[in-house]
N, C-alpha and C positions, 0 to 999 in steps of 0.2 A: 357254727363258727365259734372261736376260742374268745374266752372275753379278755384285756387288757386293763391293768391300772390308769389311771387317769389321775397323773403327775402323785402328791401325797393325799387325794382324796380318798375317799372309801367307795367312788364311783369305778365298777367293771362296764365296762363299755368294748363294739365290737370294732377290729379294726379297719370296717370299712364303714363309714356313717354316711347316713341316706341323706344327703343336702335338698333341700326344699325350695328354693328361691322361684322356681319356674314352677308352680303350683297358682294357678289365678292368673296366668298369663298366657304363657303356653303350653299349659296343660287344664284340661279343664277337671271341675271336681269328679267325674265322677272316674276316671282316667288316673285323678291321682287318688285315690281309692283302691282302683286296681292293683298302683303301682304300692302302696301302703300293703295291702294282703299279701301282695308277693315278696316283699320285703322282709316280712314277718316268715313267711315257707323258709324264705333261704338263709333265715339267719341272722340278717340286717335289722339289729335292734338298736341302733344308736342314731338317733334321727335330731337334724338340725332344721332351725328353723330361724325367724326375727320377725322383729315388729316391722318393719319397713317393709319386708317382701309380697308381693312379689315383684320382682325385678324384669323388665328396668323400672325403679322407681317412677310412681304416677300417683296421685290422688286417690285415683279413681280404687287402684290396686291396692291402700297402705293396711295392710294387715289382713290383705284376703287368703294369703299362706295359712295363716295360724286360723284364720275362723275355718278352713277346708279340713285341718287337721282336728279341731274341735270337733269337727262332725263328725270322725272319722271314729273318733275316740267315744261319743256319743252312740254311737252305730254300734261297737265292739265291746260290751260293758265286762269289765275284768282284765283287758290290753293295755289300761294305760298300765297299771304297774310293771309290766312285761317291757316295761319300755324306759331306757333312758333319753330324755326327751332334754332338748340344749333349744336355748331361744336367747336373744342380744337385745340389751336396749339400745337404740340410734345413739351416737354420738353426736355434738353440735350438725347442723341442718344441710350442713353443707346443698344449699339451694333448696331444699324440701318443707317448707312454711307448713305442709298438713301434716308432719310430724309434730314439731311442736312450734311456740313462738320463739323469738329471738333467736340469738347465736350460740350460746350456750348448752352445758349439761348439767344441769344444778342436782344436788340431791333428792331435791323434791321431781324432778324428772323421772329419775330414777323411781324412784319410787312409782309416780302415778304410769309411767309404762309398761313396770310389773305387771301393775293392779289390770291395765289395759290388755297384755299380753295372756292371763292367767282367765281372762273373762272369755276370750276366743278361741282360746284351747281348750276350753269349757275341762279346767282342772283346778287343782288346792296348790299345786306346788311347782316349779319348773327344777329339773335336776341339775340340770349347768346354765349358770343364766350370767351373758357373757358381755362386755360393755366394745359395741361395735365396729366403730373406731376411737382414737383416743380425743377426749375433751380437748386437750393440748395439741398446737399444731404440732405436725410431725411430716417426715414426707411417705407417702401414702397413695395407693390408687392413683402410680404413675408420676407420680413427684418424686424427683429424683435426689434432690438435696433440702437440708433443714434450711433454716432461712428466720433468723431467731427475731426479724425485723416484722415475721406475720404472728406472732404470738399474741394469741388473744382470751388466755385460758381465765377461767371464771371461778372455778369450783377445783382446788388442790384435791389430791391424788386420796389423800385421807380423808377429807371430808366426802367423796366416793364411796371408799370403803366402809366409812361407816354408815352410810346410808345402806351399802349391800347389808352390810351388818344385822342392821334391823329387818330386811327382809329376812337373815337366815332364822333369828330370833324367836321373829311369827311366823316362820313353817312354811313359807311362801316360794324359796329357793331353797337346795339342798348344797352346793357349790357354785364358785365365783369361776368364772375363765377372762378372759381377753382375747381383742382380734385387731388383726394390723397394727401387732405393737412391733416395739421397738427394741432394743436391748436397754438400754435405758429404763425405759417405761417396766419391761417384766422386772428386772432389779428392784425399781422403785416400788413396784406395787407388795411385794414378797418383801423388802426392808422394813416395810411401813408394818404391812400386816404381823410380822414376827413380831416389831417392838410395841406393837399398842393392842395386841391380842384382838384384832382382827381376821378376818376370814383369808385363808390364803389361797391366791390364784392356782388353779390345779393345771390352767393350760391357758394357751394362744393359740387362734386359728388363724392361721396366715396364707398367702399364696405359696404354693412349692409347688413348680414341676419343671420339665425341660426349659420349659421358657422363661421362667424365674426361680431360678433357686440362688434371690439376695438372701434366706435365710441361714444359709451357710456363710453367710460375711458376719460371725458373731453372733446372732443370736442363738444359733444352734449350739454354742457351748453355754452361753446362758443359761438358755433352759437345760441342757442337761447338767449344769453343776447347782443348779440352783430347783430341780425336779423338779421342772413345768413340763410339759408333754405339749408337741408342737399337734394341731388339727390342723393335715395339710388342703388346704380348698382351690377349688381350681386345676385337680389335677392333671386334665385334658387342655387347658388354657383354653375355657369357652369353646371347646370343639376344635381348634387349630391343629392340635395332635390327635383327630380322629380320623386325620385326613380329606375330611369332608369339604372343606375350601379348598385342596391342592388345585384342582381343574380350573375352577370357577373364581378364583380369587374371592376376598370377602368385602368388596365396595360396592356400594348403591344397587339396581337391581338383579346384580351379578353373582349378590348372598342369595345361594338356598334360602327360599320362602320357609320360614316356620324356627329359622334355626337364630340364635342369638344374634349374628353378626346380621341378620336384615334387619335388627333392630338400629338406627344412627345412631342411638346416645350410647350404642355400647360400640361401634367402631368408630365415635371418636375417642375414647380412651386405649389404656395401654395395647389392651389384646387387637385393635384395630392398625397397630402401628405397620405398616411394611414392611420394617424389619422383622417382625412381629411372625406375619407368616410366610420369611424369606426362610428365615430360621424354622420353622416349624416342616417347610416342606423338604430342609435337609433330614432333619428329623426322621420326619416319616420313612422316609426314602431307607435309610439306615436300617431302619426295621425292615423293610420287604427285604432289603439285601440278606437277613438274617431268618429268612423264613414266618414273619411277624407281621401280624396285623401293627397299624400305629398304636390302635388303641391298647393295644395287647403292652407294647413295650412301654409306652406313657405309663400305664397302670401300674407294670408290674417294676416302675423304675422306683415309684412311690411308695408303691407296698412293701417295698424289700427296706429301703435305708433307715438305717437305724435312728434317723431323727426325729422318724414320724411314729406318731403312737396309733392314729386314725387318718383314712384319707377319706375326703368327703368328697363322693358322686353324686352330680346330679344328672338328672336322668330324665327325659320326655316319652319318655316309651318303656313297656314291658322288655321292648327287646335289649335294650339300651341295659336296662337291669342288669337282666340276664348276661351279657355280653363282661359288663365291668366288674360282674360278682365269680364268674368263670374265670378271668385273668389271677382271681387268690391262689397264689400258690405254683405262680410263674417264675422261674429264677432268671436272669439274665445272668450271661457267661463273662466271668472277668471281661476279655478281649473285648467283648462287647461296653461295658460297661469304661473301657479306657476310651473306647472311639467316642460316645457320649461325653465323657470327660473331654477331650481333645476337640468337638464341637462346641461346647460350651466355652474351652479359650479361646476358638475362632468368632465366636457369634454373642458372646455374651449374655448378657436378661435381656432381651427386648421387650418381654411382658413385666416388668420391672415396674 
């Protein structure tokens, strides 16, 4: 697989990144071990990860992602360099007290969930280490308008940066990213960093797919005139577009056993909404009419447009790999690609 730039970094990264989140939850380690070896055969050398996961967020889980990768790493002595490895500090706690105390994201946070993050990856450095959500309220994971009334920011945007600063300093991170930012927010952090000779953001990994692409309501000329590189996540929307809820809907015991949507704390949020998989089952439908798996046309909708530099899959199975790595190098046909267009002004984000 072809490597890509990662925004004005010196990071080549591939453009499909292995996302991690279901590692220590619904996958177990030795399962995502497998999936880590396979990753590597085909190619898949740009691997995500966070201090938080694995998801859904639990106590019991906070950082079981990264110590499984740790091991992995440990297991394979000479892999990690072969590897561009991306991992996020948490953003304020939003309800998670075993992240850290308080409401905030102070610089010394920063810092100690580096130091946290780099002990369970059992490594010296993380390549892209990316700040989760933003410190500053923003709307986010389903919040649909700002609301300048919840602003409860602790730690400015530069005081941030330079705390990343001193990680790049001592060798600890190689680049900075962002995740579920804003247009706003990517300007700010890229203003700040040019004028006080700070580390500059090489990307933001955001939601993009059928079911949400707010990214295209401005941020996507952001990043591209200002050379951030979008990491699209979510681009199956939790399995919705893999057609796997079409029959069985995704409420209470009616979710496929094993699969995101039997988890409640994830079909209360955006991807559970009804509209959510009203829209997702025109979707699908679209694709069979066209000869296409969903997952096929999901993928290969994200793989083609030019906004995205990497799309991040995750995966609970070899097959599941295999399946979203096969999709590289699928075109969709204009015609098709206006009917999608023409669903999206009927149906809007619901995963928004």
């Amino acid at each position: 697989m072809h490597k890509v730039q990662l925004g004005q970094s010196d990071l080549q990264v591939t453009p499909i990144c292995l996302g991690t989140m279901t590692f220590g939850e619904q996958v177990g380690e030795a399962q995502a071990h497998a999936i880590l070896d396979r990753a590597v055969e085909l190619g898949v050398t740009f691997w995500d990860t966070a201090e938080m996961y694995s998801v859904p967020a639990r106590a019991e889980t906070y950082g079981a992602t990264e110590t499984i990768l740790g091991r992995w790493f440990a297991k394979h002595p000479g892999m990690r360099e072969k590897i561009v490895l991306a991992s996020k500090v948490a953003g304020p706690s939003r309800g998670m007290p075993w992240v850290r105390a308080g409401q905030g994201m102070t610089a010394a946070d920063i810092v100690a969930s580096c130091e946290g993050s780099l002990r369970r990856l059992q490594t010296d450095v993380i390549d892209l280490y990316q700040i989760h959500w933003p410190e500053r309220h923003v709307p986010a994971f389903g919040t649909l308008y700002y609301d300048p009334a919840k602003e409860t920011t602790q730690t400015p945007i530069r005081e941030q940066l330079e705390a990343l600063a001193g990680l790049v300093r001592q060798g600890k991170i190689r680049q900075v990213g962002l995740s579920n930012e804003t247009p706003w927010g990517v300007h700010e952090f890229v203003r700040l960093a040019e004028a006080h000779g700070l580390p500059r953001v090489a990307s933001t990994q955001n939601p993009y797919c059928l079911l949400n692409r707010s990214f295209e309501n401005a941020l996507d000329e952001t990043c591209h005139r200002l050379d951030v590189s979008l990491l699209a996540y979510s681009p199956l929307g939790v399995g919705l577009l893999s057609g796997k809820y079409d029959a069985s809907g995704t409420t209470g015991p009616d979710a496929p056993q094993g699969t995101r949507m039997a988890f409640e704390s994830v079909r209360k949020q955006r991807w559970g909404r009804p509209e959510a998989l009203v829209a997702a089952r025109r979707y699908n439908q679209l694709a069979r009419d066209h000869g296409l798996t969903p997952t096929q046309m999901a993928l290969a909708f994200c793989y083609g447009k030019w906004q995205v530099t990497s799309t991040i899959i995750g995966v609970t199975s070899l097959a599941q790999l295999e399946e979203d790595c096969a999709v590289w190098g699928t075109q969709l046909p204009k015609g098709m690609l206006a009917e999608i267009n023409q669903l999206r002004w009927e149906l809007g984000d619901p995963g928004q």
